[in-house]
C-alpha positions in Angstrom: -6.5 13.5 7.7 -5.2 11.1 9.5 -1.8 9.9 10.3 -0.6 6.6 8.9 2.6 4.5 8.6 3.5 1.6 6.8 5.5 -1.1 8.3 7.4 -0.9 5.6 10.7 0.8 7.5 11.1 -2.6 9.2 10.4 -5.0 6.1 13.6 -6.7 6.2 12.9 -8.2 9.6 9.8 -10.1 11.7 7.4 -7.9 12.5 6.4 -8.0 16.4 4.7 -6.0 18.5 8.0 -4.1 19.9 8.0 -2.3 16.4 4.3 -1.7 16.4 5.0 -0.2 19.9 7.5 1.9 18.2 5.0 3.4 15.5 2.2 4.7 18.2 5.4 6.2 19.9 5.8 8.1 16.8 2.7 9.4 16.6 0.7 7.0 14.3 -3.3 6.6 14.3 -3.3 4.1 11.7 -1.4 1.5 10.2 -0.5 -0.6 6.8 1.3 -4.1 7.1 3.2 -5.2 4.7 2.3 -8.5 3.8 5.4 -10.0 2.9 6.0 -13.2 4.5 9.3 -13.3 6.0 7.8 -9.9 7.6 4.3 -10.4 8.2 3.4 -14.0 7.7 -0.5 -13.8 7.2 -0.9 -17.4 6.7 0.6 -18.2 9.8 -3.3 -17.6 11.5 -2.2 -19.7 15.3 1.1 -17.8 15.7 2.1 -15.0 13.8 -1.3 -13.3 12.6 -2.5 -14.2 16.3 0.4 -12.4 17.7 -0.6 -9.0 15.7 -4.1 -9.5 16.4 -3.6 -9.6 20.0 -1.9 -6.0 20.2 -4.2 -4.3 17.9 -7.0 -5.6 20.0 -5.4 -3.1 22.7 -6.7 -0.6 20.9 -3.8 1.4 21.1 -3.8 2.0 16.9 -6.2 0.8 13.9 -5.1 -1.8 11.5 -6.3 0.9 8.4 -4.6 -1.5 5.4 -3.2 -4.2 4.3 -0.2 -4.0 0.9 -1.2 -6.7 -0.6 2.1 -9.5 -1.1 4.1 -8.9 -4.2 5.9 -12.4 -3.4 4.5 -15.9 -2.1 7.7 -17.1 -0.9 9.7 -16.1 2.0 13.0 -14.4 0.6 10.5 -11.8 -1.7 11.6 -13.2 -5.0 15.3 -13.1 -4.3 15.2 -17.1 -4.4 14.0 -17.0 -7.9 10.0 -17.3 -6.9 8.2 -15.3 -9.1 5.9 -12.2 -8.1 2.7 -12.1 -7.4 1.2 -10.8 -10.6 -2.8 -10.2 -11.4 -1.4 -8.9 -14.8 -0.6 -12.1 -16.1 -1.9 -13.5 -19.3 -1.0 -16.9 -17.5 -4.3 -18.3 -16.0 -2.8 -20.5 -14.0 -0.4 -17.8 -12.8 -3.4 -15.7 -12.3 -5.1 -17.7 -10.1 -2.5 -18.7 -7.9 -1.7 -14.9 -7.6 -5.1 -14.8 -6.4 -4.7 -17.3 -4.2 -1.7 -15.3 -2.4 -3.8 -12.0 -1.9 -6.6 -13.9 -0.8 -4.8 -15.2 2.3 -3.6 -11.9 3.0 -7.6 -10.5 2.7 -8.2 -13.1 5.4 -6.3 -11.8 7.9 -9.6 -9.5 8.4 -11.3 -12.4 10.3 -8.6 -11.9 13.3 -7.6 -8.5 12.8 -10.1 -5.9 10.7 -8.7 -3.7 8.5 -10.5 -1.4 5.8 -8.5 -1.4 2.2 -6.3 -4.2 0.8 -3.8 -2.0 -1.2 -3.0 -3.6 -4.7 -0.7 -3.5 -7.6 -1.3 -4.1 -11.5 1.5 -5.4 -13.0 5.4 -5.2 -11.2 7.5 -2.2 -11.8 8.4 -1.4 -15.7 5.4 -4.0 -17.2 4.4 -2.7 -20.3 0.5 -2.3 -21.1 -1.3 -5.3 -23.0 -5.3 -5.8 -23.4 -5.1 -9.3 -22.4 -3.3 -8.7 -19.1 -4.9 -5.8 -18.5 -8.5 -8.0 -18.9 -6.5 -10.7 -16.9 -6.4 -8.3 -14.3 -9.6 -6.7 -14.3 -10.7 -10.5 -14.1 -8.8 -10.8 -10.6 -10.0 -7.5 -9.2 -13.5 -8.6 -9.7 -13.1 -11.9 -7.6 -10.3 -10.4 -5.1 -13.6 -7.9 -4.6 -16.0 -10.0 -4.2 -14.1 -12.4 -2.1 -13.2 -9.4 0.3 -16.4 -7.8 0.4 -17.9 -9.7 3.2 -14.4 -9.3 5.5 -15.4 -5.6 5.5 -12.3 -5.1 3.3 -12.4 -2.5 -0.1 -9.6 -3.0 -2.4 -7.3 -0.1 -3.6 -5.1 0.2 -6.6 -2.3 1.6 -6.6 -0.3 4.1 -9.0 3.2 2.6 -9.4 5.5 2.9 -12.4 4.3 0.8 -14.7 2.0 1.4 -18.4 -1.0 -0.4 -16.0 -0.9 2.0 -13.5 -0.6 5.6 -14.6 -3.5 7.7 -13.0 -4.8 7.7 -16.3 -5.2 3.8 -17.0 -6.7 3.5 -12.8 -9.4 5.7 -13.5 -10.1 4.1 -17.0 -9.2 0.6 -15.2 -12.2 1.6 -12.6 -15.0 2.7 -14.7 -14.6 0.1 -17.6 -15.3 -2.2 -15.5 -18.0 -0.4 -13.1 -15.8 -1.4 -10.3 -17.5 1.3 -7.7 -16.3 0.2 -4.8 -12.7 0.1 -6.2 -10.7 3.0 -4.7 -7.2 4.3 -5.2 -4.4 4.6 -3.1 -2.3 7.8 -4.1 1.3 7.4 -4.3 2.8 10.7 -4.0 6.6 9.3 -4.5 5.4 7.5 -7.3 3.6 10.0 -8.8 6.5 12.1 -8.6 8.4 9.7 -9.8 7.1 9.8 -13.3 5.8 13.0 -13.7 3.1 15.8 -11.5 1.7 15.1 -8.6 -1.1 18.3 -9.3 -1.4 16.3 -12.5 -1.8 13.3 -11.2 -4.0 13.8 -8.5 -6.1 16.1 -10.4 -6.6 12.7 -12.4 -7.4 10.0 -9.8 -9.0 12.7 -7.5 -12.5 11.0 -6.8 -11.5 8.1 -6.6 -8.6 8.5 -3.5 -9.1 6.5 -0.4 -5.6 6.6 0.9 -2.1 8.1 0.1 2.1 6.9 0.4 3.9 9.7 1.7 7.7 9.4 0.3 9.8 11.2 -1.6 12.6 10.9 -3.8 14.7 13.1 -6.5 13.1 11.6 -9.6 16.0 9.1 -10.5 14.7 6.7 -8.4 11.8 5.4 -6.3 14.0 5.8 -3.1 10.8 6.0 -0.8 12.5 9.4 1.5 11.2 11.0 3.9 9.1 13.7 3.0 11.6 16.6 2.2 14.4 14.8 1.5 13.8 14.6 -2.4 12.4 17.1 -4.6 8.7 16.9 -4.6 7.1 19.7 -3.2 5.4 19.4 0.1 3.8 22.1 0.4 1.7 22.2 -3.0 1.2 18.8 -2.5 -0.6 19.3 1.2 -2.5 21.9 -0.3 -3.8 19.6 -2.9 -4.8 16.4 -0.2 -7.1 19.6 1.7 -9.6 18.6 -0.6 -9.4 14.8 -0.3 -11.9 13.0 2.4 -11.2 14.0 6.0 -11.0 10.1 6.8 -8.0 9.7 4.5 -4.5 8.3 6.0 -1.7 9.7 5.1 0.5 6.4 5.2 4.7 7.1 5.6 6.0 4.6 3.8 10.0 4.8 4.3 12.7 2.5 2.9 14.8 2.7 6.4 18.5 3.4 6.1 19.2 1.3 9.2 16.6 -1.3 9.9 17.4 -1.5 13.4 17.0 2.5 14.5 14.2 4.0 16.1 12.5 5.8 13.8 9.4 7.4 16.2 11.3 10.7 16.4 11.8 11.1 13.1 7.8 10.3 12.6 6.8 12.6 14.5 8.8 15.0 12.9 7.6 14.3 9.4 4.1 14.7 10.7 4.7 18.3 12.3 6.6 19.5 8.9 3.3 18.3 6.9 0.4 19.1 9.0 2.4 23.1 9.3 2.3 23.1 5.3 
């Protein structure tokens, strides 16, 4: 298993290569960027995607994902800009949304990554047919789009009626989507019910996996051990996922501007012991 961190700790500020410095010191192999643009500006190719390119080409960790951007704008919807949303019975909505995650798949070309991980529907949506096919619609060109970058796309289980285990797996083989994979959210899946059930569920199908936790009133993204999920079932359970999996941290940071390796490599210790 390998061990993965998000950039997500530091998604509040510009990411540079002083943080990514920062995540190697704490033990990471591999990473996921948040693409959000006032963090990671993708479409910024000459400067900002340039800038990351050059210190991953150091070799020093693998870009392993991309989240794909939940927001076009820079302030992440707190302007008024509306999400990023494949499960939108808006066509026009839908195909700008596909627009957005394109330019994040692109990044491949200077930097490559394996997965693009994304959502179906925002936080709360409740399930609708016509969405749901809205959706299945953008998969199917995000997919096809990303194929020859070298890029696989991954849902993700978040709470929402799209993306219960359930629906992902149904969601994947409706639509013969075999090269769709999941990306298992243990906080998530804690969130809203059993992570045994759950991954018992989306098993097969598991590419990569969040590591948070949280006490099941809200999606607080802890580190592992803070909350109530238990660790130690949990690791038992991912013994049977693919050896190449990542285990991706993915930690809403109390203080944006702390150091956070020592406390990485701690959370890495406590897992691999369980």
């Amino acid at each position: 298993m390998l061990r993965g961190v998000s950039t997500y700790p530091f998604l509040k500020e510009r990411l540079h290569p002083g943080l990514l410095d920062q995540l190697v010191r704490g033990g990471a192999q591999v990473i996921e960027i948040h693409a959000a643009r006032h963090h990671f500006d993708y479409a910024n190719r000459k400067q900002h995607v340039r800038e990351i390119s050059d210190w991953f080409r150091d070799g020093r960790a693998q870009l392993f994902s991309v989240h794909a951007p939940q927001f076009a704008d820079y302030e992440s919807g707190r302007a008024g800009g509306p999400p990023v949303n494949i499960a939108s019975s808006d066509r026009a909505q839908g195909i700008q949304a596909m627009d957005e995650i394109k330019r994040a798949i692109e990044v491949a070309e200077q930097i490559p990554f394996r997965y693009l991980i994304q959502h179906i529907g925002v936080a709360g949506q409740e399930f609708d047919e016509k969405k749901n096919d809205a959706a299945m619609t953008c998969i199917e060109h995000l997919r096809a789009f990303a194929k020859p970058l070298g890029v696989s796309i991954l849902v993700e289980n978040i709470p929402n009626e799209f993306s219960a285990p359930e629906k992902l797996v149904e969601f994947i083989r409706a639509a013969h989507f075999e090269d769709v994979g999941i990306c298992f959210d243990l906080g998530h899946a804690h969130l809203v019910g059993s992570v045994a059930e759950a991954f018992a569920t989306v098993k097969e199908h598991i590419a990569s996996a969040h590591a948070h936790d949280n006490s099941k009133d809200r999606d607080a993204h802890l580190w592992p051990g803070k909350g109530t999920l238990d660790w130690k079932e949990t690791m038992g359970l991912l013994r049977s996922a693919p050896d190449d999996l990542a285990l991706v941290l993915e930690i809403e940071a109390e203080d944006q501007k702390k150091d956070i390796s020592a406390d990485m490599a701690a959370a890495y210790k406590k897992l691999e012991q369980l």
